[in-house]
VMD Tcl script that draws the C-alpha trace (Angstrom):
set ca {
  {0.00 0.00 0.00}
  {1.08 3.11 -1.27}
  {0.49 6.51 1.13}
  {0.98 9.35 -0.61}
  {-0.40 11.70 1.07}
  {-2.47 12.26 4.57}
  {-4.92 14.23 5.95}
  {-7.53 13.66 9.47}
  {-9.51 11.82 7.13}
  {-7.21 9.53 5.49}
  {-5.80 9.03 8.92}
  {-8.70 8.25 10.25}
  {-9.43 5.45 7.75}
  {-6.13 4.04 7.92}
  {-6.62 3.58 11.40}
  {-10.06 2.11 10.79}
  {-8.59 -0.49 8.34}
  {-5.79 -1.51 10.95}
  {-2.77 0.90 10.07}
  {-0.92 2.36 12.92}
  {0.27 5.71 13.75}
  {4.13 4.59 13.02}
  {3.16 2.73 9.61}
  {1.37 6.27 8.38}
  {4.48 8.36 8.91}
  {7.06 5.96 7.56}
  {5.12 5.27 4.79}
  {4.08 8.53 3.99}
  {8.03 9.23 4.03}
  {8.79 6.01 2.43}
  {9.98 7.64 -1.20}
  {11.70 10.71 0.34}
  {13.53 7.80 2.91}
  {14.44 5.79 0.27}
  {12.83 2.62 1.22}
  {10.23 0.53 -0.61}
  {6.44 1.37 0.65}
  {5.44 -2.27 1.71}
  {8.42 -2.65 3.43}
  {7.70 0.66 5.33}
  {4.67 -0.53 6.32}
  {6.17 -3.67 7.66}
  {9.45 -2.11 9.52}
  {6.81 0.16 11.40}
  {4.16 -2.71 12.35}
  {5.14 -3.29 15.45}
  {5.92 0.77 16.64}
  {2.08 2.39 17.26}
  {0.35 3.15 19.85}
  {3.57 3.38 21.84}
  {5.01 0.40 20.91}
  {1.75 -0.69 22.27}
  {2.85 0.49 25.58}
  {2.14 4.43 25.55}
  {5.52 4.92 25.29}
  {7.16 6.65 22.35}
  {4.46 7.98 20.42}
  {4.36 5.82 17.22}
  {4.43 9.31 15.05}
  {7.82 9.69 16.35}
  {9.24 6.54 15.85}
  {7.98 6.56 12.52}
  {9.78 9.68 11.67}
  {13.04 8.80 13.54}
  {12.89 5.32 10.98}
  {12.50 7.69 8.37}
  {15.27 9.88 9.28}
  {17.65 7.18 10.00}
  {17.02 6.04 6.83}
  {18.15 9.35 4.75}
  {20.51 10.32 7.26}
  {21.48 7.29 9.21}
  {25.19 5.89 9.10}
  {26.34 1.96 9.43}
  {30.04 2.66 9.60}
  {32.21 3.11 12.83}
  {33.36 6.52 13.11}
  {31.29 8.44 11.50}
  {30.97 11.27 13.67}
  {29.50 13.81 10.91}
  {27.04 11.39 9.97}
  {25.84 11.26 13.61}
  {25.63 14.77 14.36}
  {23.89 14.97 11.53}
  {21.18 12.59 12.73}
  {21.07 13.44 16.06}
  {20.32 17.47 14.80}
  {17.32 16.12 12.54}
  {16.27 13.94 15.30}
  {16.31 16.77 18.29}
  {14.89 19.21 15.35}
  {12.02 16.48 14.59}
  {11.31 15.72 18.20}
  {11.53 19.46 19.86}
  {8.75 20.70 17.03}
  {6.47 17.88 17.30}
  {6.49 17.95 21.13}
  {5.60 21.44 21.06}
  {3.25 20.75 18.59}
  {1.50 17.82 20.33}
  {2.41 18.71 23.93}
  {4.64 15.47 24.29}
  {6.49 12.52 22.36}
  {4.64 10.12 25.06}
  {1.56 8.73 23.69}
  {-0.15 8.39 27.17}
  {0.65 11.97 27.91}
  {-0.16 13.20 24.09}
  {-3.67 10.75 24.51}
  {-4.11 11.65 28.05}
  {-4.96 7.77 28.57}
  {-2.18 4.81 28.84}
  {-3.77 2.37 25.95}
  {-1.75 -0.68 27.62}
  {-4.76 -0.57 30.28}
  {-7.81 -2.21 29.53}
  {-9.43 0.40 31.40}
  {-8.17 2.98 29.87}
  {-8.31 1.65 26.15}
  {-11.88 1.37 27.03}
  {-12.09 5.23 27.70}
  {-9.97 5.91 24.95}
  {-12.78 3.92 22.25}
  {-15.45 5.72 24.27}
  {-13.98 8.91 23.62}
  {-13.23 8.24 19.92}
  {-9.59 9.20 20.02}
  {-7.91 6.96 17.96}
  {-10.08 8.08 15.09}
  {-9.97 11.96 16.09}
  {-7.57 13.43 18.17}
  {-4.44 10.43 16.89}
  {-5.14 11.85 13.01}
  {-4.71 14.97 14.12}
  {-1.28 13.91 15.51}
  {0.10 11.93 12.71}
  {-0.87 14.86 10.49}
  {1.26 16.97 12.45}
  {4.41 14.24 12.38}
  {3.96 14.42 8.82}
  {4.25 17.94 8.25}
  {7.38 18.05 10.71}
  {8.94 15.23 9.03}
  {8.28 17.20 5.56}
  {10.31 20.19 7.43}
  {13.12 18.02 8.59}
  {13.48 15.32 6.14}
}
mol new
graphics top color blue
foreach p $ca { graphics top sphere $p radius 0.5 }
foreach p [lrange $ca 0 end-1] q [lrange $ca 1 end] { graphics top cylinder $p $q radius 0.2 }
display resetview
């Protein structure tokens, strides 16, 4: 699957059909990150909702993928190369936390989705299909800035 482009909507119906927060972003990048858009979609499976933990918001692990792929390095040494990743990472992760209010999905969804309780609050309230488009919109259009 091909995503080449996103809005609340698409979001929303990507979410619907089973695509996580992580898979959007990476695969949204996919082209600009030089990686194949399947494969994306794969390498990010396992990174929403936190890691499925409330941890890490999947929007920003999706992004830092993405970024590691254009800018990451794979040989010792490379000091440039790292600073130069580490910049678009802190650049990435400063906007979208004052964007969002955090890079923790708990804090960004005000509910920890790990506990039943609270996923149960979280489906009541609608929130993966309103307020987590909203969010992967916005890692999108940071990632655009900083990729």
């Amino acid at each position: 699957m091909k995503i080449d482009k996103v809005s609340e909507e698409i979001a929303s119906d990507l979410f619907k059909q089973g695509i996580d927060c992580s898979q959007i972003v990476l695969g949204y990048a996919a082209d600009k990150a030089g990686i194949d858009s399947d494969e994306a979609l794969r390498v990010a499976s396992a990174f929403g909702g936190g890691m499925w933990g409330g941890r890490t918001c999947g929007c920003v692990t999706g992004a830092l993928m993405a970024l590691g792929l254009k800018y990451g390095y794979s040989e010792p040494g490379a000091t440039d190369e790292k600073n130069r990743l580490l910049a678009k990472k802190m650049e990435f992760e400063n906007k979208f936390a004052k964007e969002n209010g955090s890079v923790v999905c708990k804090e960004i969804l005000g509910y920890d989705l790990s506990n039943p309780e609270e996923m149960k609050v979280i489906m009541e309230k609608n929130l993966l299909f309103t307020l987590c488009p909203k969010v992967v919109c916005s890692g999108c259009k940071i990632l655009d800035e900083v990729l």
